[in-house]
C-alpha positions as CSV (number, residue, x, y, z in Angstrom):
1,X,0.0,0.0,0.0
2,X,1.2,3.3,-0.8
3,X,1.4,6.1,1.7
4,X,-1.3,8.7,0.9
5,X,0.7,12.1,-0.2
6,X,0.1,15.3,1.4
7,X,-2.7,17.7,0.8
8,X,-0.3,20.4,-0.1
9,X,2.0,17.8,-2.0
10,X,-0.6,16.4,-4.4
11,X,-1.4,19.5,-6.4
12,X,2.0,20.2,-7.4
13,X,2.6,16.6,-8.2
14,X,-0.5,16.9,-10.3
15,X,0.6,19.9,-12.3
16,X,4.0,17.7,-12.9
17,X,2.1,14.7,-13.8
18,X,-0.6,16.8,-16.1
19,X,2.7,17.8,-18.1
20,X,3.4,13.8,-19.0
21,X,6.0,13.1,-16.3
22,X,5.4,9.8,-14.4
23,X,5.1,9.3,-10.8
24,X,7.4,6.6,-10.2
25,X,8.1,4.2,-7.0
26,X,12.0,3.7,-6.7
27,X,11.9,0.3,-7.7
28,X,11.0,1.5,-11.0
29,X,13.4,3.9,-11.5
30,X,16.3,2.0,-12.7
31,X,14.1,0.4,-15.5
32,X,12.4,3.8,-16.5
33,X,16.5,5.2,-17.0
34,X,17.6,2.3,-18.7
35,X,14.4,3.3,-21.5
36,X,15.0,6.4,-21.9
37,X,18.6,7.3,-21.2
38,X,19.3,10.3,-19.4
39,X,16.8,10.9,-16.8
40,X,15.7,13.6,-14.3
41,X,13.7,12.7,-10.9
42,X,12.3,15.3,-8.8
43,X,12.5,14.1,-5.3
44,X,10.5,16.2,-3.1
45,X,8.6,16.1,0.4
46,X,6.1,17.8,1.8
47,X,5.7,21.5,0.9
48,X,4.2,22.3,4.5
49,X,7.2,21.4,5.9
50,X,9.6,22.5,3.4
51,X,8.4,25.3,1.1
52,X,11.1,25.2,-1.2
53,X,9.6,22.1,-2.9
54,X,6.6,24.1,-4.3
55,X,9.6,26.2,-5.7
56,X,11.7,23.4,-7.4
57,X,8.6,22.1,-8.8
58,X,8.5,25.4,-10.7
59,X,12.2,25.8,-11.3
60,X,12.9,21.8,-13.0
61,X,10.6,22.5,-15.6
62,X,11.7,25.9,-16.7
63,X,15.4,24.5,-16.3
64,X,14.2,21.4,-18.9
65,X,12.6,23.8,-21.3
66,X,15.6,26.9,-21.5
67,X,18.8,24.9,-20.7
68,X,18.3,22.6,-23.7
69,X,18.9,19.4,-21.6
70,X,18.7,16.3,-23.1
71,X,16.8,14.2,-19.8
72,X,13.2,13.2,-20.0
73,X,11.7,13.8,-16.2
74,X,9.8,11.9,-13.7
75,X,8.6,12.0,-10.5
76,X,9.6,10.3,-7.5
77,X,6.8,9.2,-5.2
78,X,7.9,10.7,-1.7
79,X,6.5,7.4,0.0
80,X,10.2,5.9,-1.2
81,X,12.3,8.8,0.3
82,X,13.6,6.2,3.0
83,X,15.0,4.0,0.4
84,X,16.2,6.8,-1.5
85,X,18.3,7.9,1.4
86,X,20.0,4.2,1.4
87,X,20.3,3.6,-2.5
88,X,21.7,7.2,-3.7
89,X,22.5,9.1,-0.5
90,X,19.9,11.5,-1.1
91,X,19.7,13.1,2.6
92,X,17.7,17.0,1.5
93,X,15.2,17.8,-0.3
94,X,14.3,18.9,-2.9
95,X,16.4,17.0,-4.6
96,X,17.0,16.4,-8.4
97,X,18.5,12.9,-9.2
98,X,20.2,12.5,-12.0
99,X,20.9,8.5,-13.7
100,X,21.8,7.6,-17.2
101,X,20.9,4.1,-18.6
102,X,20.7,3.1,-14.8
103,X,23.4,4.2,-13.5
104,X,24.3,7.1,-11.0
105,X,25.2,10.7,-12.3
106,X,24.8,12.9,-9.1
107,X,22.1,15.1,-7.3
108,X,21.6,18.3,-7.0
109,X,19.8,19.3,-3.4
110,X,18.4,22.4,-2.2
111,X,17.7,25.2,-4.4
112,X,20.3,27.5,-5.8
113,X,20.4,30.5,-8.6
114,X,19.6,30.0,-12.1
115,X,23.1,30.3,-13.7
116,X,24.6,27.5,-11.1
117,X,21.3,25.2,-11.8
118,X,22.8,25.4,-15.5
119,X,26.0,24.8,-14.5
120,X,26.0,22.3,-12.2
121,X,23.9,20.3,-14.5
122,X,26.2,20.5,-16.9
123,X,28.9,19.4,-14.6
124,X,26.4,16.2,-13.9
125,X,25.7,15.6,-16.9
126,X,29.3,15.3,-18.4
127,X,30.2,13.0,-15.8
128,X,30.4,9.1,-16.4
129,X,28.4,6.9,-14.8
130,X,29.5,6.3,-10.6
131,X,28.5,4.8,-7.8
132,X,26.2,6.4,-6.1
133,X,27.8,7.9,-2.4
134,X,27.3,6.1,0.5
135,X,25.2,7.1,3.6
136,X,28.0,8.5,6.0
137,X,28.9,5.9,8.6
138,X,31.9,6.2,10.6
139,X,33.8,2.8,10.8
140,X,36.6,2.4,13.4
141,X,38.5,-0.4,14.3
142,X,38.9,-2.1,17.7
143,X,42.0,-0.9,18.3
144,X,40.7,3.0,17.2
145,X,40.9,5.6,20.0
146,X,37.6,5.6,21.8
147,X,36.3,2.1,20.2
148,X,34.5,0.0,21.9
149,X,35.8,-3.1,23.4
């Protein structure tokens, strides 16, 4: 069962979805990259909470139409944001997740100004595919000053 979304969430989710972007589950995501390349997901919360989504659900589209990107968008559903966290290290939101044919470009999170949006997609998009980062956990060994015993 999927997690209802927020009141304040579903209208801008709708105005996304009305433009032909899909609302995917993060099981699907890999599969919906590998179809059509390059790929764009908006990952986003909810907009009572942090306002700055209802801004980056503005902002991604206008990016997608004057930049001259080549990434078809989705939508992340927000119910996956756990699992998000654990497979691409995506900690802040919004976020914009970048993959090409399945694998990991990079995320931009938090909103910024219009010419670094352009340039730090650029940046993303010239990079090969990587692992995504990993969720920061300090590992120490036993004999590590103030391990455990």
């Amino acid at each position: 069962m999927t997690a209802p979304l927020s009141a304040a969430l579903t209208p801008l989710l709708a105005r996304l979805t009305a433009r032909g972007w899909p609302l995917l589950r993060l099981a699907e995501l890999d599969g919906f990259s590998r179809q059509h390349g390059a790929i764009v997901a908006f990952c986003s919360d909810d907009p009572t909470r942090l306002p700055e989504v209802a801004d980056a659900a503005v902002i991604l589209p206008e990016l997608l139409k004057d930049g001259g990107f080549a990434l078809t968008p989705c939508l992340l559903h927000p119910a996956d944001n756990a699992a998000l966290q654990a497979q691409y290290g995506v900690m802040k939101y919004p976020a914009f997740l970048f993959l090409r044919d399945g694998g990991y470009l990079g995320t931009l999170a938090g909103l910024r100004g219009w010419g670094e949006y352009q340039q730090d997609i650029q940046a993303v998009l010239a990079r090969p595919v990587s692992r995504p980062p990993a969720i920061g956990i300090k590992v120490a060994s036993p004999t590590s000053p103030g391990a455990c015993a």
